[in-house]
TORMI-351804 format. One record per residue (C-alpha): residue number from 1; y, z, x. Coordinates in steps of 0.05 Angstrom, whole numbers, plus 5000, padded with zeros to 4 digits. Each point is the difference from the previous one (the first is absolute). Layout:
residues N
  seq    py    pz    px
  NUM     Y     Z     X
...
***
This chain:
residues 168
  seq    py    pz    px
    1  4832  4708  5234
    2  4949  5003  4936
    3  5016  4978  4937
    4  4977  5062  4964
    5  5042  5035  5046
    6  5063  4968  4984
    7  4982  5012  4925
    8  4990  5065  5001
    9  5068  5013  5041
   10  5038  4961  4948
   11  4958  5041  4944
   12  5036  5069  5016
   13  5070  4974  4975
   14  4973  4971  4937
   15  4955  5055  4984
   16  5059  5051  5002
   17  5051  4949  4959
   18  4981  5022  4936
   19  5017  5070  5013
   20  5057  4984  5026
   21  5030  4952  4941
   22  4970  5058  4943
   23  5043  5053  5049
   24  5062  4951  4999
   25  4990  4989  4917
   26  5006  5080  5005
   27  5062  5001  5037
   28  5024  4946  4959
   29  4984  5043  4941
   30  4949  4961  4963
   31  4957  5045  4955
   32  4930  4999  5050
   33  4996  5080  4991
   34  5013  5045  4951
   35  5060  5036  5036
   36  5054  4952  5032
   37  5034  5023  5058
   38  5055  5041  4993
   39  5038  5001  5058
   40  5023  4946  5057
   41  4966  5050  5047
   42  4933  4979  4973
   43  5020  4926  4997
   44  5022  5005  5065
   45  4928  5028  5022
   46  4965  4952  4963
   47  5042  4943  5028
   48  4994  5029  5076
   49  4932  5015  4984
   50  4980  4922  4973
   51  5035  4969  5071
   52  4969  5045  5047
   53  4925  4988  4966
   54  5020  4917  5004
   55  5025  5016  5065
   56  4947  5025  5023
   57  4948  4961  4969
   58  5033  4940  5031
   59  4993  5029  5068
   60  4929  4987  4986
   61  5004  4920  5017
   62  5028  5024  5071
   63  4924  5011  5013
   64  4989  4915  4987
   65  5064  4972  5027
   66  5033  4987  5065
   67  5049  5059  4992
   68  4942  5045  4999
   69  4978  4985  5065
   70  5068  4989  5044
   71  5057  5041  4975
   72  5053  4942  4982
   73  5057  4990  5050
   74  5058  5015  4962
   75  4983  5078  5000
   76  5029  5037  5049
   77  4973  5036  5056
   78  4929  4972  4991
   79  5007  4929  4969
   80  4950  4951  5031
   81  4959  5053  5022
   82  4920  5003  4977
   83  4981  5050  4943
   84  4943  5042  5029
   85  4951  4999  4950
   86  4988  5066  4978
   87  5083  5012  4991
   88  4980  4958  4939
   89  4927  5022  4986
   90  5010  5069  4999
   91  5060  5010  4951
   92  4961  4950  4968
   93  4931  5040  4989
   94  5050  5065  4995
   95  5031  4971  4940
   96  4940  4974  4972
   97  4960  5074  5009
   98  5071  5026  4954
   99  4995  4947  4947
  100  4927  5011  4991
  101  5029  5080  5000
  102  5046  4979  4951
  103  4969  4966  4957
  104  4944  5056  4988
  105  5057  5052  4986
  106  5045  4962  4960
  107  4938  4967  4961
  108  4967  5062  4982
  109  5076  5038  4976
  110  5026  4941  4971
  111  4933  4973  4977
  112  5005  5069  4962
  113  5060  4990  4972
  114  4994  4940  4973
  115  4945  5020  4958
  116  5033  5051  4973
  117  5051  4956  4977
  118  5055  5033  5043
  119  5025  4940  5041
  120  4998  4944  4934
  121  5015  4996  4928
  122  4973  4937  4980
  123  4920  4971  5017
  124  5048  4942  5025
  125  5036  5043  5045
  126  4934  5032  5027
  127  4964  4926  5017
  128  5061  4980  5031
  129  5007  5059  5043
  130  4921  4989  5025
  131  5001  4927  5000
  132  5069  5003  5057
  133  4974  5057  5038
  134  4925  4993  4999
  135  5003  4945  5050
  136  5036  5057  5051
  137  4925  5014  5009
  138  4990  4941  5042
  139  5053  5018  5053
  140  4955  5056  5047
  141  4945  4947  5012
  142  5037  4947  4998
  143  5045  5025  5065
  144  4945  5030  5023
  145  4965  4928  5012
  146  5066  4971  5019
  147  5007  5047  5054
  148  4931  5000  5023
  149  5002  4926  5008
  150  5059  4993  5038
  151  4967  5056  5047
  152  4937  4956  5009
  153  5053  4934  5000
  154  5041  5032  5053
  155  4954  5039  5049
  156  4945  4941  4992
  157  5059  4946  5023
  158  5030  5050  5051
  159  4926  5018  5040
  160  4982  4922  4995
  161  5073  4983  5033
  162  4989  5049  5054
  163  4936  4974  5018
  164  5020  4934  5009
  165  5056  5026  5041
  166  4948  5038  5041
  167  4966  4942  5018
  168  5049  4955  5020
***
């Protein structure tokens, strides 16, 4: 498996932490905006909402470890069997196409926003917000390549083993 590969797998997770920690200093009710949040309905959402985007980020480094390629055996039903690899490419490049989506949408509204001075009080409170979530950016491509090289990784090893197979 590359290098770069493995790099850019473990990159998702970091590049969404700082999100995650300024949405968690939020729910903890630090002053990062100008309006707290005023109910434990929307620090519930914000909590649910940090997990699932580390969860999911962190599904990213199934694409460079062993547990990406053979489900592990101690899941039921279909431990120990192979992971065919576009059951991981595809959700992979699916999710990627979204977050690039995403990222347009919420960049352009909130992008807005923010220069309007609706989302932050403070100059400290606006360079904080785009210093945590700028790096969100990097996600699309990043799990784009991710997945791209685990298709070439995977289909390359899989055409080479059947070959051999062939010829014995």
């Amino acid at each position: 498996m590359p290098r770069w590969a493995v790099r850019t797998a473990y990159a998702v997770p970091l590049v969404t932490l700082p999100s995650s920690l300024w949405r968690l200093a939020l729910a903890a009710g630090l002053p990062v905006t100008s309006e707290p949040l005023r109910t434990g309905w929307g620090v519930a959402y914000v909590v649910v909402l940090t997990v699932v985007t580390e969860g999911l980020a962190l599904l990213t480094l199934g694409l460079v470890q062993p547990w990406g390629e053979v489900v592990p055996r101690w899941m039921p039903l279909i431990g120990g069997r192979p992971v065919s690899p576009l059951a991981a490419v595809v959700p992979a490049l699916a999710g990627s196409f979204v977050l690039f989506a995403l990222s347009l949408l919420v960049g352009f509204v909130q992008g807005g926003n923010l220069a309007a001075g609706v989302l932050t009080d403070t100059r400290a409170q606006t360079v904080l917000l785009a210093v945590c979530y700028t790096p969100l950016l990097a996600w699309a491509p990043l799990l784009a390549v991710s997945a791209i090289a685990y298709y070439r990784r995977r289909t390359t090893s899989a055409s080479v083993l059947e070959g051999v197979l062939e010829h014995q």
